[in-house]
N, C-alpha and C positions, 0 to 999 in steps of 0.2 A: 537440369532434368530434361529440358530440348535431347543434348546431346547425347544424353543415355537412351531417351526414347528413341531420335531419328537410328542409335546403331543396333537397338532391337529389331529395331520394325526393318531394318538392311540384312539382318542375321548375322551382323559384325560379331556375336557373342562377347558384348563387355563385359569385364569386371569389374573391381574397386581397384587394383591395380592398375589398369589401364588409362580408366578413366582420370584416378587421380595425377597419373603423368603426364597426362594430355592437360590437365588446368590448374598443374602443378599445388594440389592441394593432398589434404590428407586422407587415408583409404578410410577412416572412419565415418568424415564428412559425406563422402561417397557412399558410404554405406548407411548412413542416416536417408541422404536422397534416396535410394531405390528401397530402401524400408518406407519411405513416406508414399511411395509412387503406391509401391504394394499393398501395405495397409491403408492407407487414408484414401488414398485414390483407388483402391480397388483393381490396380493392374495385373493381367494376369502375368506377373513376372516368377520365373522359375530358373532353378541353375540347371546348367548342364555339368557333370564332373568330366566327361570324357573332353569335352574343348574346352573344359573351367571357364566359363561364362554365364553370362544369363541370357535367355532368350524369353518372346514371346508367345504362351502355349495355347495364343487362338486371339484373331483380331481385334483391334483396340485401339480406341482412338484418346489420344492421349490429351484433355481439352478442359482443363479446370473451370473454366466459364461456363460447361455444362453441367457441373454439379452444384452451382451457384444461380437462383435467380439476379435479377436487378436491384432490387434491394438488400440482399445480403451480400452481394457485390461491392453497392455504395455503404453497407455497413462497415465492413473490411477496409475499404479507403480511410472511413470515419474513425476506426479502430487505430490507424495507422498515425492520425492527426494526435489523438486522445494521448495516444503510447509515450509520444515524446516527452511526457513530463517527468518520465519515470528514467529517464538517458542517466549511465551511469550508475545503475542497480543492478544486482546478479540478472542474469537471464533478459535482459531490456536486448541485448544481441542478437542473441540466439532468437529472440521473439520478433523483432523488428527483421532478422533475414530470414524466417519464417514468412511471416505478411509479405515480403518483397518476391520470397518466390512465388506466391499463390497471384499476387496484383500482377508480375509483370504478363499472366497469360491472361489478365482482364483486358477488354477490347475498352480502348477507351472511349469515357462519356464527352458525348457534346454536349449533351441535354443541359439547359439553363434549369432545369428542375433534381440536379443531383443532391446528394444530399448534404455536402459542405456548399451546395449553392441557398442551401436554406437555412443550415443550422452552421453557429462557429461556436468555437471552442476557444477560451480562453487560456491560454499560459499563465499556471500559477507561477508568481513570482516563490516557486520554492528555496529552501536552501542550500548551501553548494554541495554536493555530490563528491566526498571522497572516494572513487572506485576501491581501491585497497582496502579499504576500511570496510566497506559492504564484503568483499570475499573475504577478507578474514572472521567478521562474523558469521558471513553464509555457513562457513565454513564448519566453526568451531559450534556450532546451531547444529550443523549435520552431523558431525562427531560428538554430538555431545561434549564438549570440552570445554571445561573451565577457563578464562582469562581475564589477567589483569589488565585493567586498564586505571587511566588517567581522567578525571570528568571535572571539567569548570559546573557545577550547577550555577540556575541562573541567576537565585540568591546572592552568592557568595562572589569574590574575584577569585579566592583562592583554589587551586587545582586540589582535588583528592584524587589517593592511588587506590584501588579496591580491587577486592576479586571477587567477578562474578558470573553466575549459571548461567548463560545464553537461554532464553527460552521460546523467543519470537519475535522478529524484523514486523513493527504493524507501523501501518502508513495513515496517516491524518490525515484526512482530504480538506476539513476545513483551514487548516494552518499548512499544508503544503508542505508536511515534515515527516519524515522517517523519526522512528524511535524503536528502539532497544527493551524490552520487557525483559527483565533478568532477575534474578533474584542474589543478592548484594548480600555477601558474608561480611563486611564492615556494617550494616543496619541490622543484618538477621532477618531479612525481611525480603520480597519480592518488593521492584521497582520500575519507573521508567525512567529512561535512558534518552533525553537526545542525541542523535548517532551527531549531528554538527556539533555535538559540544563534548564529544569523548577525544582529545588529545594524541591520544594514541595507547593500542592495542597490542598486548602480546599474550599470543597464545599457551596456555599451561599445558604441564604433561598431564594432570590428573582431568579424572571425566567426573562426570554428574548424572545423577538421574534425574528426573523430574518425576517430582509429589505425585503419585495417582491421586491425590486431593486438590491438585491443582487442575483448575478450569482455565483456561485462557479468556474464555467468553463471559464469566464470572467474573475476572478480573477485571474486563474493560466495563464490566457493566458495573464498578463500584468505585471507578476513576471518573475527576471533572474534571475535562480538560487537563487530560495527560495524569492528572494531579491525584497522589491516592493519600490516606490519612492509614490510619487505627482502627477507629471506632466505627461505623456506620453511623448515619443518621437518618432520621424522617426529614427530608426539609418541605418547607410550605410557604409558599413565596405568594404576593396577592399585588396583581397587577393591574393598571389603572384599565380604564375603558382604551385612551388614547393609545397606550401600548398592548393592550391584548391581541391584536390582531395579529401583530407582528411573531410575539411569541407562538401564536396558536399554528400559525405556520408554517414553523421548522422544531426539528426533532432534537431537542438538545439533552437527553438522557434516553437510554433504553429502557429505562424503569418510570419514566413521567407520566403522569396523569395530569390530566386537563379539568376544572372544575370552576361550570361556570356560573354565571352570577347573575340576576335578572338589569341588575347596573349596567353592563355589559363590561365589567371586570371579570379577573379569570384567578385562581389560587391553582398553580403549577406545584405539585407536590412528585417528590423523588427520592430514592434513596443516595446519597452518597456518604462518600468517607471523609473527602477533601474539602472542608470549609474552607479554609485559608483562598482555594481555587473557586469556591462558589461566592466567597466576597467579593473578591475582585469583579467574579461578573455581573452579581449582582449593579453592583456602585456605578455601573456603564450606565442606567437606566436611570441614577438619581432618584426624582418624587415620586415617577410613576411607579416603585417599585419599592414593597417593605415587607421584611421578613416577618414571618409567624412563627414558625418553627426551624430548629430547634431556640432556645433560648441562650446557648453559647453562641450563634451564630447573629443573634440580634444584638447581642453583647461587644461582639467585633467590630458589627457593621458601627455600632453608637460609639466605640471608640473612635474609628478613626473617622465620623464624622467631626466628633471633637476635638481630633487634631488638626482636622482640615480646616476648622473653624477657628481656632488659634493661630495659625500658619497665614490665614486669610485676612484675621484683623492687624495681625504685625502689619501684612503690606498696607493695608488700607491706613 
């Protein structure tokens, strides 16, 4: 974009043509840059047809650091840090050489008070990133289009082959994992998909619609932990003093409620569908932690404390 502007502001009258043979890229590219200059940046850029060019149709200073204060300056940098976890996902490219054109016309910070000089950002250890694999879903998400695929679940060792609705690429922040929300003609049923555990991908000729009764936002709101059942339940869970705090916290259902207790215990009540996925979390907490509702769910937890209990006295 330097190059575009310093040959406006010369009255060289570039185009995408030109331009693109000078930096040996694509007139598209090019034309994305002087749409960006125009639109986003507000340049008065205009074509001329009689010298097929663009020129500039009243002074302008071409200066992205002036549309930016200091802080959303170092936000952009901070943006820039954040992004890298997402490397190898549609559009992580196109978005990172995005930030890279707007940071490289930041004047750089000395200040010992930036804002990666105060706050860091951790690298989730996510899981590995098949690029192929995201654009063929990207893809087939955009076209609406059905595909088979191959999925190890994490149950099972063995692979299943299934065909299913693409309906939405959603990202876990807690567990650092892409997954697949589709809806699965082998169950009859919408599901989640770890995209690390789908084998491989092939796209079908036939398309899909998608339910007008299907919510996306509804769906995640009736999943734990990825995990979705059948049924709905009420659950009511009743937490010691020692662990209430912790829970009270962090957000572990969009449907939770908080209910507390003059003990300083807490009863977390929620809707979900997936016991099987609210066992396992449960059981992380041990004593400080016992179900009240549903009573299928207390019925679980007391099995497999008694097998844990059986299991413990063999070694013993």
């Amino acid at each position: 974009m330097q190059h575009i502007d310093r040959e406006l502001r010369n009255n060289c009258y570039p185009n995408c043509t030109t331009v693109a043979r000078y930096f040996e890229a694509s007139r598209k590219t090019i034309q994305r840059d002087i749409e960006y200059m125009r639109d986003l940046l507000q340049a008065p850029i205009e074509y001329d047809k009689k010298k097929t060019g663009y020129f500039y149709n009243k002074e302008w200073t071409f200066l992205p650091s002036a549309f930016l204060d200091r802080q959303e300056a170092e936000a952009l940098k901070a943006t820039k840090k954040v992004l890298s976890q997402y490397q190898g996902t549609p559009y992580y490219q196109e978005i990172s050489s995005a930030l890279d054109k707007i940071l490289q016309y930041l004047p750089a910070s000395h200040s010992e008070n930036g804002i990666l000089d105060i706050y860091s950002f951790e690298q989730p250890a996510s899981s590995e990133i098949d690029t192929k694999s995201f654009t063929l879903l990207d893809e087939a998400i955009r076209n609406s289009r059905k595909i088979a695929i191959a999925y190890r679940a994490p149950s099972k060792q063995a692979e299943t082959e299934r065909t299913v609705h693409p309906y939405r690429l959603h990202y876990d922040q807690s567990k650092s994992t892409w997954y697949l929300i589709a809806f699965c003609e082998l169950r009859q049923a919408t599901r989640t998909f770890a995209v690390n555990r789908i084998r491989s991908i092939a796209p079908c000729a036939t398309g899909f619609t998608i339910p007008e009764s299907f919510s996306i936002e509804h769906y995640l709101e009736q999943t734990f932990d990825q995990c979705t059942g059948v049924e709905e339940y009420a659950i009511a869970i009743c937490f010691t003093p020692y662990q209430s705090q912790w829970i009270k916290e962090h957000r572990w259902h969009p449907t939770q409620q908080i209910e507390e207790h003059e003990d300083g215990s807490i009863t977390l009540h929620m809707n979900v569908s997936a016991l099987d996925a609210v066992k396992r979390w449960v059981m992380r907490y041990g004593k400080e932690a016992e179900v009240l509702e549903p009573e299928e769910l207390r019925d679980m937890i007391r099995d497999e404390v008694r097998v844990m209990g059986e299991m413990y006295a063999m070694i013993l």
